[in-house]
GUZA-778778 format. One record per residue: residue in three letters; x negated, y negated, z negated of N, C-alpha, C in turn; residue number from 1. Coordinates in steps of 0.001 Angstrom, whole numbers, plus 500000, padded with zeros to 6 digits. Layout:
<nodes>
Ala;X;Y;Z;X;Y;Z;X;Y;Z;NUM
...
</nodes>
This chain:
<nodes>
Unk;626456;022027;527048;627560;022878;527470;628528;023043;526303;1
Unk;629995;022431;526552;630554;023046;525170;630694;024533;525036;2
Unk;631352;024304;523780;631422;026041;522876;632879;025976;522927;3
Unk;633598;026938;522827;634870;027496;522296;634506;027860;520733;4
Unk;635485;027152;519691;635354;027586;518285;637041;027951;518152;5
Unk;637114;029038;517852;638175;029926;517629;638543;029930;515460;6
Unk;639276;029195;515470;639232;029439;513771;640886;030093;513765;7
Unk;640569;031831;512895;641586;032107;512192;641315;032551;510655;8
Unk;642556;033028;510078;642075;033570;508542;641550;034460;508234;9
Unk;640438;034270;507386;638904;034200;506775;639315;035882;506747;10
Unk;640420;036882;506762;640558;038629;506750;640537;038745;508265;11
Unk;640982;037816;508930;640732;038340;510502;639372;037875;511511;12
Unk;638486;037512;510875;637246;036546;511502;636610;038294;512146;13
Unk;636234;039093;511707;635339;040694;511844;636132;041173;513169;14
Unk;637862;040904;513076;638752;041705;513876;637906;040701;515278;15
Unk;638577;039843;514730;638495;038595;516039;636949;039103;516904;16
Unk;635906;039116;516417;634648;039169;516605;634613;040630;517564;17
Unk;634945;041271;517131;635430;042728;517908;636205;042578;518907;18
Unk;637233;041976;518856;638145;041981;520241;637739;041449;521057;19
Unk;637125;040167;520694;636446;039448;521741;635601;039815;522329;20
Unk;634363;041077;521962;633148;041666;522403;633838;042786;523495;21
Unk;635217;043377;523164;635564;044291;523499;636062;044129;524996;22
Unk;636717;042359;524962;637302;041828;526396;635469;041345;526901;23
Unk;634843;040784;526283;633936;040448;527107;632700;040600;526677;24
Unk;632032;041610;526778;630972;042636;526408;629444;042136;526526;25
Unk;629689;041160;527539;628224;040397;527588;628084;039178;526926;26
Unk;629364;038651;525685;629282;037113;525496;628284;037182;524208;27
Unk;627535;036465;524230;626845;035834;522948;627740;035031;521619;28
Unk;628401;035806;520710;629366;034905;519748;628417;034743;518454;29
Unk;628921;033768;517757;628065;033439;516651;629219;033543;515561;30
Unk;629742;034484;514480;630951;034821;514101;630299;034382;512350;31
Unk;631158;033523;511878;630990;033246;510865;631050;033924;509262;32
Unk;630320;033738;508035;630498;034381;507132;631097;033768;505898;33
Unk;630935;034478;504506;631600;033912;503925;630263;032590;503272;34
Unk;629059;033431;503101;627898;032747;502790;627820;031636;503555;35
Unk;627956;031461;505197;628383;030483;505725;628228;029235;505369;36
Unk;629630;029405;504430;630147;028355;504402;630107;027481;502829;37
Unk;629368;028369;502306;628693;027773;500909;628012;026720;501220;38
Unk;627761;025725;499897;627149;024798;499695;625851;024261;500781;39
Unk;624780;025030;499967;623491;025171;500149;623260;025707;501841;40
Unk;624533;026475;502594;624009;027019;504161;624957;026058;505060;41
Unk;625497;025504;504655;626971;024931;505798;626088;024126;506738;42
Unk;624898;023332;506665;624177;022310;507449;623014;023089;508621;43
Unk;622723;024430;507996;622358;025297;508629;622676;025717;509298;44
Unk;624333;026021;509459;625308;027059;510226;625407;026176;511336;45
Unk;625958;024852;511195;626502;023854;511571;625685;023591;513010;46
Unk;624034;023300;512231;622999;023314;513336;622789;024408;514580;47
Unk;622790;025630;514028;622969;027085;514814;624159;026761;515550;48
Unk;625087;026471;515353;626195;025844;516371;626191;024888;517278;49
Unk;625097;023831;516956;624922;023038;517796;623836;022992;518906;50
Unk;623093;023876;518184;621635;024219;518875;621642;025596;519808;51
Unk;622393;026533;519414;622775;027932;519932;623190;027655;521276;52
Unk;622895;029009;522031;623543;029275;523197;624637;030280;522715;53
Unk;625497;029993;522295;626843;031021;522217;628056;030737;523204;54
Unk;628488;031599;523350;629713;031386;524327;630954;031025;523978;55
Unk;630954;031552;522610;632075;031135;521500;631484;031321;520231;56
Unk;632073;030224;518943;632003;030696;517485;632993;030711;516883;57
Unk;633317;032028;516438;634174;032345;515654;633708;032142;513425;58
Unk;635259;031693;513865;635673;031205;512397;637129;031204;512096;59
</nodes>
């Protein structure tokens, strides 16, 4: 099933994550961090994205 990946700037990712829960209260989002996207976790995240049931991931 695809995903919706929503990417805005890295001060509005928390807002985004909120508004979206706020229009749709039952979605499963997987909202990205800054740890994320470091070195050592990016192949991790990446997988959780591919493997996840989310409805959207925000970034």
């Amino acid at each position: 099933m695809p995903k919706s990946l929503i990417a805005v700037p890295n001060h509005l990712t928390e807002q985004l994550a909120s508004d979206f829960l706020t229009l749709y209260p039952g979605a499963n989002i997987l909202v990205a961090t800054k740890k994320d996207f470091e070195t050592k976790n990016r192949k991790r995240f990446c997988a959780r994205i591919a493997t996840g049931k989310y409805d959207a991931v925000c970034k």
